[in-house]
N, C-alpha and C positions, 0 to 999 in steps of 0.2 A: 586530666588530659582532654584536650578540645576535640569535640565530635568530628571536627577538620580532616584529622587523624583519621578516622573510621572510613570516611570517603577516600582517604589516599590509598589505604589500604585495599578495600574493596575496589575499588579501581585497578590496581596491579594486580591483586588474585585471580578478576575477569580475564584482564589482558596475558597473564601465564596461560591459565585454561584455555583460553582462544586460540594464542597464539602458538604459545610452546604446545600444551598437551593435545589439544585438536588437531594443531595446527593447517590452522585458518589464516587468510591475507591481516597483516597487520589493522588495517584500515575497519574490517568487520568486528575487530575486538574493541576498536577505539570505539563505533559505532555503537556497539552491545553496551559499553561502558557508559557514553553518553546517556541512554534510554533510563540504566538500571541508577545509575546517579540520578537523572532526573527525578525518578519516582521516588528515591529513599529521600530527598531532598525536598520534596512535597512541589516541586517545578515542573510536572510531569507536563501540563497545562501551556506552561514556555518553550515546547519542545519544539513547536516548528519556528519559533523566535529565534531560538540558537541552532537551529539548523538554516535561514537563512541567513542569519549575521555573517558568514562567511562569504557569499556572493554580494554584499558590501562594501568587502574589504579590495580596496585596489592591490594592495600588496599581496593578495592571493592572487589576481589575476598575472601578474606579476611573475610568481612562482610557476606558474600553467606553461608563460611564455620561455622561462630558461626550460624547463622541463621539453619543450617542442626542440626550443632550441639547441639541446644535447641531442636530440632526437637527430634533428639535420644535419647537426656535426658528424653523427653516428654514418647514417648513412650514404652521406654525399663524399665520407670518407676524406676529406679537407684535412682536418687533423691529422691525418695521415704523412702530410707534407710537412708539416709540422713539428713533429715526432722527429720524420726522418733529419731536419736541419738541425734539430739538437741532436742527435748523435752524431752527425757529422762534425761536432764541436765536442763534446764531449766524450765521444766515444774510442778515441785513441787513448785514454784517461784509465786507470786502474777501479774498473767499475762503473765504467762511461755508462754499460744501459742500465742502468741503475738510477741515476743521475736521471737518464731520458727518461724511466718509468713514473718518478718522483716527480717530475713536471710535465709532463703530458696526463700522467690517471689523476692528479692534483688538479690542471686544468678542467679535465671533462668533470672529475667527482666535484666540482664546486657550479657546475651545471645543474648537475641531477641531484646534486643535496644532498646524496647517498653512498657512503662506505661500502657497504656491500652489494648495492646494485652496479657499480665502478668497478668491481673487481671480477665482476660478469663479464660485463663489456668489453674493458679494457685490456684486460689479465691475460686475453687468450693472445694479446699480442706482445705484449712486453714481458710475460712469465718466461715464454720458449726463446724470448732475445738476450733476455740476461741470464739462461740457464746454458745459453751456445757460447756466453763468454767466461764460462766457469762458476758460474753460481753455485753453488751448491744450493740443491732443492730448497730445501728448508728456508734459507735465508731468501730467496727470489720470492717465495711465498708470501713474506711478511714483509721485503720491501714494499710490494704491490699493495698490500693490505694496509701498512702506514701512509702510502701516497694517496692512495682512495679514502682512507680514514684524513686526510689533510684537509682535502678538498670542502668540507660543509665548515671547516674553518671560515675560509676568507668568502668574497664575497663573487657571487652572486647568488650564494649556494641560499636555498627555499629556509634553510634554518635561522640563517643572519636577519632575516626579511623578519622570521618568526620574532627575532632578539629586540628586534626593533617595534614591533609590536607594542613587546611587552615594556620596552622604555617611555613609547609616547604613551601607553596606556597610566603610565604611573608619574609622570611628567608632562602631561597634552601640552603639546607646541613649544617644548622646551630646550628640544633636539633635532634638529634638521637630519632626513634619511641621508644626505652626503656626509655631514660631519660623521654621521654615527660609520659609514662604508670608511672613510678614511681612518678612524679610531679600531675597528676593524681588522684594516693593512695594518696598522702600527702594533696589534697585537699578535697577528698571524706572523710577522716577519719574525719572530720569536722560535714560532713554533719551526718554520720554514729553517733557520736556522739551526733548530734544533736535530732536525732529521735531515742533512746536511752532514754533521756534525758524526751524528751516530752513523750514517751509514757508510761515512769516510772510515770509521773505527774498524764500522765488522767489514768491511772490507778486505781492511791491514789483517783483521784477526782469521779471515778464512782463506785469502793470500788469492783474491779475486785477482786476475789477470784484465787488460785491455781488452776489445773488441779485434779478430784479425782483420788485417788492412784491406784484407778483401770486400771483409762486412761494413767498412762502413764508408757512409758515402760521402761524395767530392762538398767541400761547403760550397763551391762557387757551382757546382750545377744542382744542390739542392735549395742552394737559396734562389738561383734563377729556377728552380721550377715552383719552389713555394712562397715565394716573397709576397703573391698574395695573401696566402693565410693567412701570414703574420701579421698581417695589417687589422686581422679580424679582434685580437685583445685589443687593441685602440679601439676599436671602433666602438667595444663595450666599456671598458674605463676611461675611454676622454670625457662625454659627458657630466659623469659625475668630477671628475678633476675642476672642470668645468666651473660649473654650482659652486663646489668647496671653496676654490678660490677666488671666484669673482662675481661669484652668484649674488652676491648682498652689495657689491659695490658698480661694478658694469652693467649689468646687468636691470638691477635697478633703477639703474639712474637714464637705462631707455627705458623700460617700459613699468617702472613703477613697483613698490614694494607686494603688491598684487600679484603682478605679472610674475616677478622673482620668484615667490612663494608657489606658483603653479606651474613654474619652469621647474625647480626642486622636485613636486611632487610627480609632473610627468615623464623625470629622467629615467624612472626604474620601470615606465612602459615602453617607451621609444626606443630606448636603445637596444633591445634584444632583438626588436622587429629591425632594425636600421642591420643590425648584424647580420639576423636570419636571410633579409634580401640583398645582401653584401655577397653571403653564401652562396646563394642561389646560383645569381649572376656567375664569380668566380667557377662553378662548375659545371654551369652548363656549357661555356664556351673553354671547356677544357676538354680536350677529346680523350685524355687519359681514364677521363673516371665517366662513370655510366649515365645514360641518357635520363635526364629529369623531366617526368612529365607529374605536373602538379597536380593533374587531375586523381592522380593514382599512390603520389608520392607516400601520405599520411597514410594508407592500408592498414598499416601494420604496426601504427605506434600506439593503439591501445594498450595491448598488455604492458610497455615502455613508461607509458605518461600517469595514462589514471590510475594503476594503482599507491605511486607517489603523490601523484594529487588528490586523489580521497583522502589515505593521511593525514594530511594536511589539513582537507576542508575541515573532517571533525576532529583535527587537534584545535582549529577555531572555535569552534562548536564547542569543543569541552571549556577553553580560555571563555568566553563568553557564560557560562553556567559559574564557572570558578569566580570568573566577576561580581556576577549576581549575589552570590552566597559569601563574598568576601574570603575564600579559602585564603589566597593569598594573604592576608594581613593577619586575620587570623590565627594562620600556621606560623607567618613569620613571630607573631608574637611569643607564641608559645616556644619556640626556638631562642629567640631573644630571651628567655626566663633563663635561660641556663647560662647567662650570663661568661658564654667562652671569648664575646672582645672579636676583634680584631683578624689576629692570630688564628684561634680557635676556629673560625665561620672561614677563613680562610683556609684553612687547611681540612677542615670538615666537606665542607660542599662538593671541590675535585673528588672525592674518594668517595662521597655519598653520590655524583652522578657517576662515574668510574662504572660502580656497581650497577646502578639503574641498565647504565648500557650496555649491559651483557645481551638484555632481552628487550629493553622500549628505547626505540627508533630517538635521533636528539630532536626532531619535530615535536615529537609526544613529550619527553624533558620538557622540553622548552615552555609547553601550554600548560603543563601541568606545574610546575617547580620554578618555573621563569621569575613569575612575581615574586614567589620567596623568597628568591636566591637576589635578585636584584635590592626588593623593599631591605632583609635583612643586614643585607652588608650596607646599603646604603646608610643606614641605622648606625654602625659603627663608624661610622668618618668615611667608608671607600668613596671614591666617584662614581655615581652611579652610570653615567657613558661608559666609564671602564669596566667594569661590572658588566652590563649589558654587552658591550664587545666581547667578551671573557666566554660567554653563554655558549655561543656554538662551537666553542673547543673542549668546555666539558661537557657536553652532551651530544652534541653531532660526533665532532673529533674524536671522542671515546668508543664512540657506539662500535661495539661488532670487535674491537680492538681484544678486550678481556676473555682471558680465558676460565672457566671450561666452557661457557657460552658465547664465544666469538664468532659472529656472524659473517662478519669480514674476511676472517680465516679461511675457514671451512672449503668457501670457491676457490681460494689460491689455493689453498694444498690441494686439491682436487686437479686444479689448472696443472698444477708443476710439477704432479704424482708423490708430490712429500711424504716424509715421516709426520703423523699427525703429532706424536709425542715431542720429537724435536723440534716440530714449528709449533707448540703450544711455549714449548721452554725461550726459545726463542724471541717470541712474540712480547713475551714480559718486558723484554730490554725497550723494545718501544714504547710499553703500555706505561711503564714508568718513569722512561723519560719525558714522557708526554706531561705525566701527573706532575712530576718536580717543577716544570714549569711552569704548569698551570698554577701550583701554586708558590711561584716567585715570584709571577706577575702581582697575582692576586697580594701578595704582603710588600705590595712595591717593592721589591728588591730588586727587579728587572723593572727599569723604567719602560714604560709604552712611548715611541713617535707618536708626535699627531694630537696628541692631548695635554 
């Protein structure tokens, strides 16, 4: 057994004690983790080496930027308008704010990168709209919880950024950050699909009614009141559309294979800033939502921002040690000795991050197992862009989903005043359908768009 092993281990035992048993901010356990690997590891010497490698990485700053940028969403209340013009379309529909929950907490949770920070947020307002149109507790609970658990899927959620990482890390310059956002959609669309699908079912099965006509609102005065918002998802995925399809040919061919190559790479900073003062603009001269003064605006998004941004920095910080020490190849090998194929690693890995995410965030998956889970299957014939796209649906997408440890849960039942026992029972029906998919994709039996 490779000593590999002993550090994964020891790593999850800090991060329970940290986090379950103290419980401490996730980011202090990762932090503790870092330090006590360094030392067992004889790196203890590199330790402000991988503590800076993260303020290196543009794709961290990156992450900072959606993180502000749910932040303004939050509070300029934009979204809001948003929300309301899907249910004015959906909401005469058996299960309509059901429907609106699933796309708007999907929307904001692929901002904040977090399942259960999403279900804070957003919960307090789509749990009590779809419990007014007959929800039964339980099930409003776990919609919420699968719409927030969608959201670190697709992209521009801090964890895909992570996925990506770990693919040019193991292929440098072999994947362009568009190709990989667009292989991404062609994976998420699946999942989207899938919870779509299931919550057309438990609908029919709990005999959910419409929205009353009262509640829901006119499409032609909510689209005239918010037809700016909706202009706000263009404004973050045309860019990358952008690059993908004509980044290497128009683009090019004015300013050069150079220029292309640094247009690619500055789309994942420009565009959240191009949004962020999209947002502004739209609210300030909206006399409905409250006065924005910039000077005072950020107050209050510390406790919002950096505790997902620490996270983050030293799930870099440990990716960078894990580098060094070659954990990745290493582990992968020894996994690769048991010779499960194809098949096996495919259906192994969903159910081995499943569990991880009971308790470690998919950021932390992703620095920690990325390499493995990627080198490994890559090893067996998978593509490894599909693979890497695949990442933040079993590890973000899981995270908080599983029960007895669902983290995701816990604020929706809380939100909706549920039975804890019936939205654990509940919750499985997602948690699984999630898994089947994950791994149909992964045994190609569900083609991916895109790739």
């Amino acid at each position: 057994m490779p000593i590999e092993i002993l550090y994964i281990v020891v790593l999850l035992l800090l991060i329970l004690i940290v986090f379950v048993g103290f419980k401490r901010p996730i980011y202090e356990a990762m932090f503790i983790g870092l330090v006590v690997l360094s030392l067992i590891t004889g790196n203890i010497k590199n330790l402000g080496k991988y503590l800076i490698e993260p303020s290196t990485n543009t794709l961290f700053f990156a992450i900072v930027e959606f993180l502000a940028l749910a932040y303004i969403f939050s509070e300029t209340k934009v979204i809001e308008d948003i929300v309301n013009f899907i249910l004015s379309i959906v909401g005469r529909f058996r299960g309509g704010a059901g429907y609106a929950s699933l796309i708007s907490s999907t929307f904001m949770a692929s901002l904040s990168g977090t399942g259960p920070g999403n279900v804070v947020a957003d919960g307090v307002f789509t749990i009590p709209t779809m419990i007014k149109s007959n929800f039964p507790r339980e099930l409003a609970a776990t919609v919420e919880m699968s719409a927030s658990s969608l959201g670190p899927i697709i992209p521009p959620s801090g964890t895909i950024l992570l996925a990506f990482g770990v693919l040019d890390a193991l292929y440098p310059g072999e994947f362009s950050l568009s190709s990989f956002w667009i292989a991404v959609w062609g994976v998420g669309i699946w999942f989207i699909a899938q919870r779509l699908i299931l919550l057309y079912l438990l609908c029919r099965k709990y005999d959910v009614k419409a929205l009353d006509k009262k509640d829901i609102p006119s499409v032609k005065e909510s689209f005239k009141k918010g037809w700016k918002a909706l202009i706000i998802p263009i404004i973050i995925l045309a860019p990358f559309l952008i690059d993908f399809t004509i980044g290497e040919t128009f683009i090019a061919s004015r300013i050069g294979e150079d220029g292309a190559k640094a247009f690619s790479n500055s789309v994942i900073l420009f565009a959240p800033g191009i949004a962020a003062i999209y947002t502004f603009l739209i609210a300030r001269y909206d006399k409905t939502k409250k006065d924005i003064k910039l000077s005072t605006f950020f107050k209050g998004s510390s406790s919002r921002i950096v505790p997902v941004a620490a996270t983050i920095y030293f799930a870099y910080s440990l990716s960078a040690l894990f580098t060094e020490i070659n954990l990745a190849q290493n582990f992968g090998e020894y996994i690769n000795s048991f010779n499960m194929g194809g098949i096996g690693l495919g259906i192994f890995f969903p159910i081995f991050t499943m569990v991880l995410g009971m308790f470690l965030p998919g950021s932390s998956q992703v620095a920690i197992f990325g390499g493995i889970i990627v080198a490994s299957l890559a090893d067996v014939g998978l593509n490894p862009l599909l693979v890497a796209a695949i990442l933040p649906a079993i590890t973000g997408g899981m995270e908080g989903m599983t029960p007895p440890l669902a983290l995701a849960l816990y604020p929706a039942v809380g939100i909706a005043e549920a039975d804890m026992k019936g939205s654990m029972k509940l919750a499985l029906y997602w948690v699984f359908a999630h898994l089947i998919v994950s791994i149909l994709i992964l045994l190609n039996i569900l083609p991916v768009p895109f790739l």
